[in-house]
C-alpha positions, -999 to +999 in steps of 0.1 A: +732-070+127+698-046+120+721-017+106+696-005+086+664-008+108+658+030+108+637+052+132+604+051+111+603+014+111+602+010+149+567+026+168+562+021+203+566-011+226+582-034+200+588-071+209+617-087+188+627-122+189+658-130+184+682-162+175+710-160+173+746-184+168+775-183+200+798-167+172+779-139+166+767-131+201+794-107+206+777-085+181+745-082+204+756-057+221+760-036+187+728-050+177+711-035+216+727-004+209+711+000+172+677-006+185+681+019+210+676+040+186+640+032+185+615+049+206+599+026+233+606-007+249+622-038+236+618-078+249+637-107+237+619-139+235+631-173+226+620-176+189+612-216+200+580-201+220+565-205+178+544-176+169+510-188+180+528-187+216+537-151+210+511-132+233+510-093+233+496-094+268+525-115+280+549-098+304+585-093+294+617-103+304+647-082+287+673-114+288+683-126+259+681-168+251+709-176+229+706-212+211+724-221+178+701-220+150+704-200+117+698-157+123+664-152+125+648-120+139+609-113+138+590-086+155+552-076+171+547-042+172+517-023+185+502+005+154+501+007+120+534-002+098+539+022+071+565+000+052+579-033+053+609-042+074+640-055+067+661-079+086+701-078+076+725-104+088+758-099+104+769-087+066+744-066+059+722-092+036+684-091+036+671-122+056+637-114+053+610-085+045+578-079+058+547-069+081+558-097+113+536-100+137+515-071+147+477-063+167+451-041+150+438-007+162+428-010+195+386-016+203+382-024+169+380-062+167+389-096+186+420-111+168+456-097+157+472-101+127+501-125+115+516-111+085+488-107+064+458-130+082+437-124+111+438-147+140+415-149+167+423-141+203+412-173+228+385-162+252+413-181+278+439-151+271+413-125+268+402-134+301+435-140+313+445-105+305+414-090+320+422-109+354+460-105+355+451-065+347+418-063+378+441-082+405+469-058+394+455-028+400+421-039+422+404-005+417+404+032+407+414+054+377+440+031+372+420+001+369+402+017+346+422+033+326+446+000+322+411-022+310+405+010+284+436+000+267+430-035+264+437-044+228+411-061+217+367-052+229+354-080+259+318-096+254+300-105+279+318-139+279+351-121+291+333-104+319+315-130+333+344-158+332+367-131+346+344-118+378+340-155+384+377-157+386+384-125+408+373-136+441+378-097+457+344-080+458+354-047+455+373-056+422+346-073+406+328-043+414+353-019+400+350-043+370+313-041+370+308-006+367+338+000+341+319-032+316+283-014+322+299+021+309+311+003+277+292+004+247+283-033+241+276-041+275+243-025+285+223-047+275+236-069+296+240-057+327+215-079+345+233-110+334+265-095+347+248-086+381+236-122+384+273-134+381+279-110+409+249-122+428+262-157+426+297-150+434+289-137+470+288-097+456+259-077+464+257-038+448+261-010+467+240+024+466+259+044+439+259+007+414+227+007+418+222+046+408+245+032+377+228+000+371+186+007+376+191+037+349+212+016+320+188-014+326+156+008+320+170+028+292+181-005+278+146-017+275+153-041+305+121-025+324+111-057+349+148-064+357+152-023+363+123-028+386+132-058+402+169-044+411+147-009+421+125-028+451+153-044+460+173-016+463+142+004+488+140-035+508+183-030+515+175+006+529+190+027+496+166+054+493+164+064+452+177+093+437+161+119+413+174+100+382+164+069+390+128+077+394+136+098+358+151+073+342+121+048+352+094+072+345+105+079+312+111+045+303+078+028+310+062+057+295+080+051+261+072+013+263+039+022+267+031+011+304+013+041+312+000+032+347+041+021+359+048+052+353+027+073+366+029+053+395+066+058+399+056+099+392+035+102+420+059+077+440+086+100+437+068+137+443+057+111+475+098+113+482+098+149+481+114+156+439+100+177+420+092+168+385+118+183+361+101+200+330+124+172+308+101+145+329+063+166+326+078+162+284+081+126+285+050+120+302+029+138+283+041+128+251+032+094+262+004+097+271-005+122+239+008+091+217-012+064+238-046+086+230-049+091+265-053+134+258-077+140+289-044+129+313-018+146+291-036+179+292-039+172+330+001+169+329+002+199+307-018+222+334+003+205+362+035+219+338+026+252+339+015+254+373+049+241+382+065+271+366+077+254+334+070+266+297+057+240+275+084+240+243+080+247+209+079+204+201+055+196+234+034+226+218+030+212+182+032+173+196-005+186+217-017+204+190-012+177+164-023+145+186-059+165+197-067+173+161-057+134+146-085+129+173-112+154+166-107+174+195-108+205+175-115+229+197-090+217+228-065+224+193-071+255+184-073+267+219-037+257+228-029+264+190-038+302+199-017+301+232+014+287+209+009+316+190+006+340+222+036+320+236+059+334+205+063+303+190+060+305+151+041+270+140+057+250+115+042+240+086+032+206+102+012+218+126-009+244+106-013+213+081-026+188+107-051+217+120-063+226+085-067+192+080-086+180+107-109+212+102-111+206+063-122+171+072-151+179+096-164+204+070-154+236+087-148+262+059-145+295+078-121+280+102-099+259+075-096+292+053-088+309+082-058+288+086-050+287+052-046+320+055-026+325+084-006+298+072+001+320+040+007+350+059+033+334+079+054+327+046+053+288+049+043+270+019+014+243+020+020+211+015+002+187-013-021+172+012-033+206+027-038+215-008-059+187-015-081+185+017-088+225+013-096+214-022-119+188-015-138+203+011-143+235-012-157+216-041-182+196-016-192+229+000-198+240-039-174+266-037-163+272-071-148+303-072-129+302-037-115+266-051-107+282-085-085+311-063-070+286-042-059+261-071-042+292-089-023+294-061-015+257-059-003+265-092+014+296-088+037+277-055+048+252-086+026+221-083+011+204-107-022+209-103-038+185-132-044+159-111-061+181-081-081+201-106-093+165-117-103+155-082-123+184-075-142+175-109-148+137-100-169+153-069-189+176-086-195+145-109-206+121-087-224+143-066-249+148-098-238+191-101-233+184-139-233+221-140-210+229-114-186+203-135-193+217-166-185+251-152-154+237-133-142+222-163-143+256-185-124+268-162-099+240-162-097+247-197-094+287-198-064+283-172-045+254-191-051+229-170-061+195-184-082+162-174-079+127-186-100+110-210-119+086-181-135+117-164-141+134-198-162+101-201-174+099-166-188+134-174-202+124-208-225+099-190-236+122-165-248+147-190-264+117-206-278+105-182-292+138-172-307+146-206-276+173-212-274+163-247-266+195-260-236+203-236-231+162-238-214+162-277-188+188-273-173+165-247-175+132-267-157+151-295-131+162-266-131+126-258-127+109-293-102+140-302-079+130-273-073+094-290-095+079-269-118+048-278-150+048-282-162+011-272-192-008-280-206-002-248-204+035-247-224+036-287-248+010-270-254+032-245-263+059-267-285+041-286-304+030-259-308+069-247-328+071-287-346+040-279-360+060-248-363+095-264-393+105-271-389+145-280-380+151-315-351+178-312-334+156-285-335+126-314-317+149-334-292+158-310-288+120-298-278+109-335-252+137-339-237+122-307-239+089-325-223+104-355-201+118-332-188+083-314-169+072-354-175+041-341-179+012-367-214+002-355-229+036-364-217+030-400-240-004-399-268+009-384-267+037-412-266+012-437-291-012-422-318+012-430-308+017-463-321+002-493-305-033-510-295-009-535-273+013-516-260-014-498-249-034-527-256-067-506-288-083-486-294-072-453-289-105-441-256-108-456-247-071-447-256-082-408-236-111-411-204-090-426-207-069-393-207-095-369-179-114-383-158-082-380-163-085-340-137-095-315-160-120-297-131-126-269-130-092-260-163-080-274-188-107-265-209-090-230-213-057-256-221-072-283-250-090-265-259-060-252-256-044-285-281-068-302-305-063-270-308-023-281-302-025-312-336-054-320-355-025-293-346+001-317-360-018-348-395-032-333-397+000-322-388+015-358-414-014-370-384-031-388-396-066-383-378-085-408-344-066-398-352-071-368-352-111-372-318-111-397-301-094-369-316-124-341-308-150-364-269-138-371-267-135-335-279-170-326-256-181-353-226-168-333-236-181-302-241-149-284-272-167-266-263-205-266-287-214-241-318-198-258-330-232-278-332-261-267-342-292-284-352-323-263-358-346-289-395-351-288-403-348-251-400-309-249-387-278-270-382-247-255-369-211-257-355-188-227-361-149-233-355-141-195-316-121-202-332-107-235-345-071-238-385-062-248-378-061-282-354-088-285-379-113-268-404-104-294-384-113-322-367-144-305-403-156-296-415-154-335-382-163-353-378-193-334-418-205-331-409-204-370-384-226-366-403-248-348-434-246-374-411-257-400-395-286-381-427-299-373-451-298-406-419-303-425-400-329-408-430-341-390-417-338-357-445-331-323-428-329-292-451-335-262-447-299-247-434-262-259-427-241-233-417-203-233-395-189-202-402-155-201-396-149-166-421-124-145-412-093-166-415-102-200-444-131-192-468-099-203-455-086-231-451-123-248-481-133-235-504-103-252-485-103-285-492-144-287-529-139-277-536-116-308-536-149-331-553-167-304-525-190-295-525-223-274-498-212-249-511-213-210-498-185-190-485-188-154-459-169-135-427-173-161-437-200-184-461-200-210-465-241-220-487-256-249-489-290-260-472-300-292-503-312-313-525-280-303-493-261-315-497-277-346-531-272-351-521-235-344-493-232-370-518-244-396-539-210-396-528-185-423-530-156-397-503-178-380-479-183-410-483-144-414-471-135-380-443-161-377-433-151-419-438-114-421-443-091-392-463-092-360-499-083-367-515-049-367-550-041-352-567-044-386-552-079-393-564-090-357-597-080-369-596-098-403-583-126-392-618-129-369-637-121-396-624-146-416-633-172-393-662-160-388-675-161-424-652-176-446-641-167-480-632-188-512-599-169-520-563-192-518-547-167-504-569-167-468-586-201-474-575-218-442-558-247-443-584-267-417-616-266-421-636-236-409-654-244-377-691-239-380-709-217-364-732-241-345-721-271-342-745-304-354-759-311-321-775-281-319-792-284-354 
C-alpha cells in the first residue's frame, strides 16, 4: 500500500493515520512491514479523530481502527520535510502529495503547522502537556530534561495554570526552578512564587539562593528584598552571592545607601568582599558623583589585596577629572602608569581636557605629549581644547606647531585654524589675528568669508585701516557680498575721521567695497554736467534701484550717514534732495504729521545729527509754503527732538531767532508767531538755501537794526523801531 514511501521521507517518531476498507486489510501487514523500514516509532489513529483532534502530545496506542471509508493515509512528523510525500493505493496510484501535518523546530514558537498554515496550540493542551509530563516524572534530571523538549516555549500562563494543577509540592518546585532557568521567565519569577505561595508551597534554602539573585538582576529589587528578609525571618542564613547579587544590583539602579548597607551587612556575616564586588561599587558610586566614597572603596580595594584593573583605573581617572578633581586625577593617573597599565586614548583625552579647560598649559602639553609618545592618536576634541586654550593663553607659535600636527595626523584643520582666529578676534588681539591669519595663509589653510569680515571690522574698528583693505579685497575676491550695511559702515568711519592720510585710506576701502552706492556718492559730488541729469533726479534713479523688502533698515541707515557726510561736507542742497527722495519712499513714514489745523509736527528722535538738521529745514519749508500759500495756521508746531538732538536743533533754530520754546524733547511754537517768523528774508534764506553762516547771523542783525532800501533784504514786515512811541 505505501510501496514507495522511501527511507528519506520518514524522520523520527512519525504518527500515521490510517483508513482503510475490510478488503484491503489483509495488506496491512505488508503495509506495517514497509514502514518498518523507517527509523522511529509509528501510531495508528482513527482518521475520524479530524485533524484539529490530532495532538502531538497525545499518547499512542499501536492498534489499528479499521472502518470502511475510501484509503486515506496522512501523517505528523516531528523535523523538517525535505520533500513532499506520496501516498499510493493498493495499485500503486498517487492518492495524495504533500507536507501533512507536522510541528515546527522545537522552542521556536507556540503553534504547529497544517500543511502549509500555522495553528496555534490551546493554553488547555499546553498546560495539559506540562502536567501530564511533571506528575510523570515528579522531579530530577528527568523531569527536566522531559519539559526541555517540550515542543513548543511556556509563558508564564502555562506555569502558573499548571503549578495550580499539580498539587505535590516538591513538583511544583521542581517546576519552579526549571521555568526560573528559562529565558523568558525571569522576570517573572515573583508572580510564579506567589502562585506557589498561594498553593500551600513555601521555598526552601537553595530556591531561594536561585530565586533572590534572578529577581535582583532582573530589576525586581523590592521583591528580591522582600523574599531576602523573609528568607533571614525562616532561619536561611544568605550566601556569598546573594549578598553579590544584591549589592551589585542596587548599586546599578542607583540606590546607593541599599547597597552599601547590604556591603557592610554581609562583611557583618563574615564574607569577604570579592574584587568583582569592590568594582561594582565603586563604579557606582564614581557614576553617582559620589568620588569621596568611591576612592574610600578604592583604598579599602587595595588594602584587601586586590589590584584595581585597567577599566576601574580609567573609569576613576575619567569620573574625577569630568568633576574638576584634577589633582585626585593625575595622582591615580600616575599610579596607572606605575601599575603597567598603558592608558587608552580616552583617558589621556578626558585628562587633557579637563586640564585644557581649567587653563593649565604646562600640564595639558605635558599630556599632549606623553600622549604622543605613547603612539596614540588625538582625537578631534583634544585637538580643539589644546587649541583653544593655546590661542587664549596667546600662544601662537606652540598653536601653529600643534595644528601642523593636526594636519599632519590627516584632519582637516580649516575649520580649527578658523576657531582659533574667532578668539583672537573677539578678544580685540587684531594683531595676533592678523598674524594667525598669515600664517593660515603661508600653510594652505583657508577661512571663510564671515570671519574675513568679522576681522575687517575689527581692524576698522580699531583704526587698522591700512592692514583693514587687503582683507576687504580677500573678502570681495572670494565672491562675497558686500551689503549696504557693511559700505554704510564705512562711510560712517570718514564721517568720523578726522586725520587726512586715514581719509585717504578710508575711500580706497570704499573704492574697494564695488558696491553700487560708492558709484552714487561719486557721482553725487559731481557736477550736472558729468552727471548728465539733476541731482535730484540722479538721487531718485538710485533709490528706485533699491530692494526696499530686503534693503529697507540699511537704507535708512544709509540716508542717516550719508545726510552726516554732506552737512558735514557743507552740501546743503544735496543734502535736502537726498531727505526729500527718502521721505518720498517712505523710509520714515512717521516723520510728518499733519493734524489738520490743530497741530503739525515733525519727529527727528531715530534720525542721525545731520539728518535732523536737514529734516528740521526741509520740512519747516514745507510748512512755510503751506501756510502763506494755502493760507493754512495750525494752532501749534512742535519739534520732537528727543534729549539728544533737543541741542543741536535748538541752537541752529536760534540763529534766525526763531519762536520755538525749548523744553526737555519738544521744541513747540504757536502757528501765527511761526508765521510771523517765516515772513523774515533771513528766514526764507535758511529754509531755501543753506543754513546760515556766522556773517549772515550778523547781517541779518544789522539789518534790523538799520534797515536798508534794497528788494532784495527789504523785509517783508515792517521794521520794528527802535524806540517804540511811548517812549517818544
Amino acid at each position: 500500500m505505501l510501496h514507495r514511501l522511501s527511507r528519506k521521507f520518514c524522520p523520527r517518531n512519525v504518527y500515521f493515520t490510517l483508513t482503510v476498507s475490510p478488503s484491503s486489510s489483509r495488506n496491512l501487514i505488508s503495509s506495517r512491514n514497509a514502514l518498518n523500514n523507517c527509523s522511529g516509532s509509528f501510531g495508528f489513529f482513527n482518521s475520524s479523530m479530524g485533524i484539529n483532534q490530532i495532538s502531538p502530545f497525545s499518547s499512542v496506542s499501536r492498534t489499528p481502527n479499521l472502518t470502511k471509508t475510501p484509503l486515506s493515509v496522512r501523517s505528523y512528523c516531528s523535523g523538517n520535510w525535505s520533500e513532499d510525500v506520496e501516498y499510493l493505493d493498493e495499485s500503486g496510484s498517487v492518492i495524495y502529495s504533500g507536507k501533512g501535518v507536522r510541528s515546527v523546530e522545537p522552542g521556536l514558537d507556540d503553534h504547529v503547522m497544517v500543511g502549509g498554515l500555522k495553528k496555534p496550540i490551546l493554553n488547555a493542551s499546553a498546560v495539559a502537556k506540562i502536567v501530564e509530563v511533571v506528575k510523570r516524572w515528579k522531579w530530577g534530571p528527568e523531569l527536566e530534561n522531559q519539559l526541555d523538549k517540550l515542543q513548543f516555549v511556556p509563558n508564564m500562563t502555562h506555569i502558573i495554570q499548571a503549578m495550580k494543577v499539580v498539587k505535590d509540592s516538591d513538583a511544583s518546585l521542581s517546576l519552579f526552578r526549571w521555568a526560573k532557568r528559562q529565558s523568558c521567565l525571569p522576570y517573572k519569577a515573583f508572580e510564579i512564587y506567589e502562585s506557589m505561595q498561594a498553593a500551600g508551597c513555601l521555598l526552601d534554602g537553595s530556591t531561594y539562593e536561585l530565586m533572590i539573585p534572578s529577581l535582583a538582576k532582573s530589576g525586581r529589587l523590592d521583591a528580591a528584598v522582600k523574599l531576602f528578609q523573609e528568607m533571614k525571618e525562616r532561619k536561611f542564613w544568605p550566601s556569598f552571592s546573594i549578598f553579590a547579587s544584591l549589592v551589585d544590583s542596587m548599586g546599578k539602579a542607583g540606590r546607593l545607601d541599599t547597597s552599601m548597607k547590604m556591603y557592610t551587612e554581609m562583611q557583618s556575616s563574615g564574607f569577604r568582599p570579592s574584587a568583582t564586588m569592590f568594582v561594582s561599587l565603586i563604579e557606582s558610586y564614581a557614576k553617582a558623583g559620589k568620588l569621596d566614597t568611591a576612592l574610600q572603596l578604592w583604598s579599602e580595594m587595595k588594602s584587601a589585596g586586590f589590584r584595581p584593573n585597567f577599566g576601574l583605573y580609567s573609569m576613576i581617572i575619567e569620573s574625577h577629572a569630568k568633576s574638576g578633581k584634577l589633582d585626585t586625577a593625575t595622582s591615580i593617573f600616575k599610579d596607572m602608569e606605575k601599575a603597567g597599565f598603558l592608558p587608552t586614548p580616552s583617558t589621556y583625552s578626558c585628562l587633557l581636557e579637563m586640564h585644557a579647560a581649567s587653563g593649565q598649559v604646562d600640564s595639558a602639553m605635558k599630556l599632549y605629549n606623553s600622549m604622543i609618545n605613547a603612539g596614540l592618536r588625538p582625537g578631534l576634541s583634544t585637538y580643539t581644547a589644546i587649541l583653544t586654550l593655546l590661542a587664549n593663553k596667546k600662544l601662537v607659535d606652540v598653536a601653529a606647531k600643534i595644528l601642523l600636527e593636526m594636519k599632519s595626523m590627516g584632519f582637516s584643520v580649516d575649520v580649527s585654524a578658523s576657531d582659533v582666529l574667532m578668539v583672537y578676534i573677539k578678544d580685540g588681539s587684531i594683531d595676533l589675528a592678523l598674524r594667525w591669519l598669515r600664517f593660515m595663509d603661508s600653510s594652505g589653510i583657508r577661512t571663510n568669508s564671515f570671519i574675513v569680515r568679522q576681522l575687517f571690522e575689527s581692524c576698522m574698528k580699531n583704526g587698522l585701516y591700512e592692514s583693514a583693505k587687503p582683507l576687504l579685497e580677500t573678502y570681495v575676491n572670494s565672491s562675497a557680498k558686500v551689503d549696504l550695511v557693511l559700505y554704510t559702515s564705512i562711510l560712517a568711519y570718514l564721517v568720523r575721521c578726522q586725520e587726512e592720510n586715514d581719509e585717504r585710506h578710508l575711500m580706497a576701502i570704499l573704492s574697494a567695497t564695488k558696491h553700487k552706492a560708492h558709484a552714487f556718492m561719486c557721482g553725487l559730488f559731481t557736477g550736472p554736467e558729468q552727471r548728465k541729469q539733476p541731482v535730484l533726479s540722479f538721487v531718485r534713479e538710485f533709490f528706485q534701484s533699491l530692494d526696499y523688502e530686503l534693503e529697507e533698515g540699511a537704507a535708512r541707515y544709509f540716508v542717516n550717514v550719508l545726510l552726516n557726510y554732506l552737512v558735514l561736507m557743507g552740501q546743503i542742497n544735496r543734502a535736502r534732495c537726498v531727505w526729500k527722495v527718502a521721505y518720498e519712499n517712505k523710509l520714515f513714514p512717521k516723520a510728518i504729521v499733519f493734524d489738520q489745523q490743530i497741530a503739525w509736527s515733525l519727529d527727528v528722535r531715530n534720525l542721525s545729527v545731520g539728518a535732523a538738521l536737514i529734516a528740521v529745514v526741509h520740512t519747516l519749508h514745507r510748512f512755510r509754503k503751506r501756510m502763506l500759500y494755502y493760507g493754512v495756521i495750525p494752532r501749534r508746531i512742535k519739534l520732537v527732538t528727543g534729549p539728544t538732538l533737543r541741542i543741536v536743533v535748538a541752537q541752529m533754530l536760534s540763529s534766525v531767532e526763531s519762536p520755538f520754546e525749548v523744553s526737555k524733547v519738544v521744541l513747540r511754537a504757536t502757528g501765527d508767531s511761526v508765521m510771523e517768523w517765516f515772513k523774515k528774508p533771513i528766514v526764507q534764506q535758511f529754509l531755501l538755501n543753506e543754513i546760515p553762516s556766522r556773517s549772515d547771523i550778523l547781517m541779518h542783525r544789522l539789518n534790523i537794526l538799520f534797515p536798508s532800501s534794497a528788494p532784495e533784504i527789504r523785509s517783508l514786515s515792517p521794521p520794528k523801531p527802535l524806540i517804540s512811541g511811548k517812549a517818544l
